[in-house]
C-alpha positions as CSV (number, residue, x, y, z in Angstrom):
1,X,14.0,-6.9,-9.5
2,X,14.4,-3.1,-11.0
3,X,11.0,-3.0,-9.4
4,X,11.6,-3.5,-5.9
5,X,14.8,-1.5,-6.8
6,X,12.5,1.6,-7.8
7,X,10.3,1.3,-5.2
8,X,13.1,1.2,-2.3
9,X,14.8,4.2,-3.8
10,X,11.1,6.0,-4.1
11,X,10.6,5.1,-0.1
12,X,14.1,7.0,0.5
13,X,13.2,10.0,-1.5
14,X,9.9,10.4,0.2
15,X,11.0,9.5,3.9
16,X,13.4,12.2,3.0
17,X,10.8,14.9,2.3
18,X,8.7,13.9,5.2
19,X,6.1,12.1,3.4
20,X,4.6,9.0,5.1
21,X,6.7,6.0,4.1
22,X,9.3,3.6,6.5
23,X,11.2,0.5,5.9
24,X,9.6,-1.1,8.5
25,X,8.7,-4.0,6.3
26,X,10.7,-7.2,5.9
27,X,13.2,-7.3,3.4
28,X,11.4,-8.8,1.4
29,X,8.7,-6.4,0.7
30,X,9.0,-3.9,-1.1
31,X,8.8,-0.1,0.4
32,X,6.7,1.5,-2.1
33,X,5.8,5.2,-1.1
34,X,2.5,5.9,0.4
35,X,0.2,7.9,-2.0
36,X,-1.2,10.8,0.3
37,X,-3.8,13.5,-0.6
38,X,-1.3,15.9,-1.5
39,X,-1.6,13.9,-5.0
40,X,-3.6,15.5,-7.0
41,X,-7.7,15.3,-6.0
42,X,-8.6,14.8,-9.7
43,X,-6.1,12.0,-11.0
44,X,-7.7,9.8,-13.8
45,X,-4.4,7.4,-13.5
46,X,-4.9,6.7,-9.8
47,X,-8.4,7.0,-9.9
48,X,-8.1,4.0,-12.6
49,X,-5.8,1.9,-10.5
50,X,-7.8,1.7,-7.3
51,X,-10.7,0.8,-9.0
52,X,-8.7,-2.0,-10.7
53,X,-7.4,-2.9,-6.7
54,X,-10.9,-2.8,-5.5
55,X,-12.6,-4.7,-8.5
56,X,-10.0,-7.3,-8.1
57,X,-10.5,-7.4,-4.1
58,X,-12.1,-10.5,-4.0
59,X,-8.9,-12.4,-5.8
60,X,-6.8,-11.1,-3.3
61,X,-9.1,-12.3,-0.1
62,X,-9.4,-15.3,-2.0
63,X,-5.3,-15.7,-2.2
64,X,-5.1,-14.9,1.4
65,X,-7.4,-17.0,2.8
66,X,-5.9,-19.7,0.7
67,X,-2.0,-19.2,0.8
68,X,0.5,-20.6,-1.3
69,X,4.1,-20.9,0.9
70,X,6.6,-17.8,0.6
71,X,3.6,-15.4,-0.3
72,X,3.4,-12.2,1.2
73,X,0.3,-10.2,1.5
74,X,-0.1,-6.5,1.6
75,X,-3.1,-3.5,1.2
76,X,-2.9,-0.2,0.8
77,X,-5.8,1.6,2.8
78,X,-7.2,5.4,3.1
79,X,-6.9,6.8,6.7
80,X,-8.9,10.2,7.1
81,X,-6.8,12.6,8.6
82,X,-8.3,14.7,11.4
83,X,-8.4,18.1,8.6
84,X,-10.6,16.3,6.5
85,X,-8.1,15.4,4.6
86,X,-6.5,11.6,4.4
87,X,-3.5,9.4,3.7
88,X,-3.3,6.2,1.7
89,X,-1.0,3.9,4.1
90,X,0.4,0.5,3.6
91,X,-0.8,-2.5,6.5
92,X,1.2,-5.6,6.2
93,X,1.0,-8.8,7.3
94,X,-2.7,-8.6,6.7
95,X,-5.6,-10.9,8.0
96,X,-9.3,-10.7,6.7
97,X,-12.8,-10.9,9.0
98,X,-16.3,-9.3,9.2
99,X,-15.3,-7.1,6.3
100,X,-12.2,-5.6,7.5
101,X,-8.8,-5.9,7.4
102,X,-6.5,-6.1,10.5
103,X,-2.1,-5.7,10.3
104,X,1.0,-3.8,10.7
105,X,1.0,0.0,9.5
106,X,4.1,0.5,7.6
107,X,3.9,3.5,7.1
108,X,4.7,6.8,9.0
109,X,1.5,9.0,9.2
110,X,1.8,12.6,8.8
111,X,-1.3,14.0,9.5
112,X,-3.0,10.9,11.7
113,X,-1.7,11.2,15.6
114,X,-4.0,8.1,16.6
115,X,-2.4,5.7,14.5
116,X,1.6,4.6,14.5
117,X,4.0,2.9,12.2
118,X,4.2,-0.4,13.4
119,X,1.0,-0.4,15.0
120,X,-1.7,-2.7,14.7
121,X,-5.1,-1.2,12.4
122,X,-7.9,-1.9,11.3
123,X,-9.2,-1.0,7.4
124,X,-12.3,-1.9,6.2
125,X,-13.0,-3.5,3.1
126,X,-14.5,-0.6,1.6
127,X,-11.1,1.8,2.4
128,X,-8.6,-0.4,0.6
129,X,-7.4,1.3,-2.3
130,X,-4.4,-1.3,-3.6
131,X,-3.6,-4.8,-2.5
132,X,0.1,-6.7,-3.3
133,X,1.2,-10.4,-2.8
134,X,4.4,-11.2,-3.2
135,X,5.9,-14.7,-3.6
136,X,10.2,-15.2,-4.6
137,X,10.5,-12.2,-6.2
138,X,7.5,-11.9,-8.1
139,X,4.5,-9.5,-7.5
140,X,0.9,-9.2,-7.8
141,X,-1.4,-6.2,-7.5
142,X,0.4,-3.1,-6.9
143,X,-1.8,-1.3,-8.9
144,X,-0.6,2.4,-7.7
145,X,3.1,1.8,-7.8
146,X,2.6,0.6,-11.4
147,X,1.3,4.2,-12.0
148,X,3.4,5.8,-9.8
149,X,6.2,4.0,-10.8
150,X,4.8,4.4,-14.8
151,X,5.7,8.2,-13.6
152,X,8.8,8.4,-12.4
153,X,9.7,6.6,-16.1
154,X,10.9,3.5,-14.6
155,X,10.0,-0.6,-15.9
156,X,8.2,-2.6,-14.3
């Protein structure tokens, strides 16, 4: 619970400073901050937890192809941003086909004018960079909130 706690109050800081992050999820998710470019380019700690998201890909496709009830499914993907730069953006409600991933943006973009929050997006396989399932409470995945979260010197 301090997790979801953390993670809400993280989403309020950044939406405050006009970073990429909304509550447009259900309550029930929790609003982690988007991690965009401005982070730093060399980062071994985020560097280490997408590849951990993307070795462990294939666990989560499984999960979601084969649900269990109340779970929630969730990825993080990288959007490049028209100036070459790009923003990591949560998609919920997630399916999976011919390699790609299709849901809901979450988040604001701040740099991307041809996707919305709330729209519908496409991110292939190759351009997620974290994965979450949630079921009563309890989480999965969330790879770069743990570091983030690691950061800001909270449990979780």
């Amino acid at each position: 619970m301090r997790r979801w706690a953390f993670l809400l109050g993280v989403a309020v800081l950044f939406a405050g400073c006009g970073v990429n992050s909304g509550p447009s999820a259900p309550a029930s998710l929790p609003k982690a901050a988007s991690v965009q470019a401005s982070l730093a380019a060399n980062d071994p700690d985020m560097d280490a937890a997408i590849d951990k998201a993307k070795s462990t890909l294939n666990t989560f496709i499984d999960r979601l192809e084969h649900p269990k009830p109340r779970e929630v499914f969730s990825i993080e993907g990288q959007f490049d941003a028209p100036d070459g730069s790009f923003e990591r953006l949560w998609v919920d409600d997630v399916t999976f086909a011919a390699g790609a991933f299709t849901g809901t943006l979450r988040d604001k973009p701040a740099k991307i004018a041809s996707i919305q929050q709330h729209g519908q997006v496409t991110v292939p396989r190759d351009h997620v960079t974290d994965w979450i399932i949630l079921t009563s409470g309890k989480s999965e995945g969330g790879y770069t909130i743990d570091v983030l979260m690691e950061r800001q010197g909270a449990p979780h």
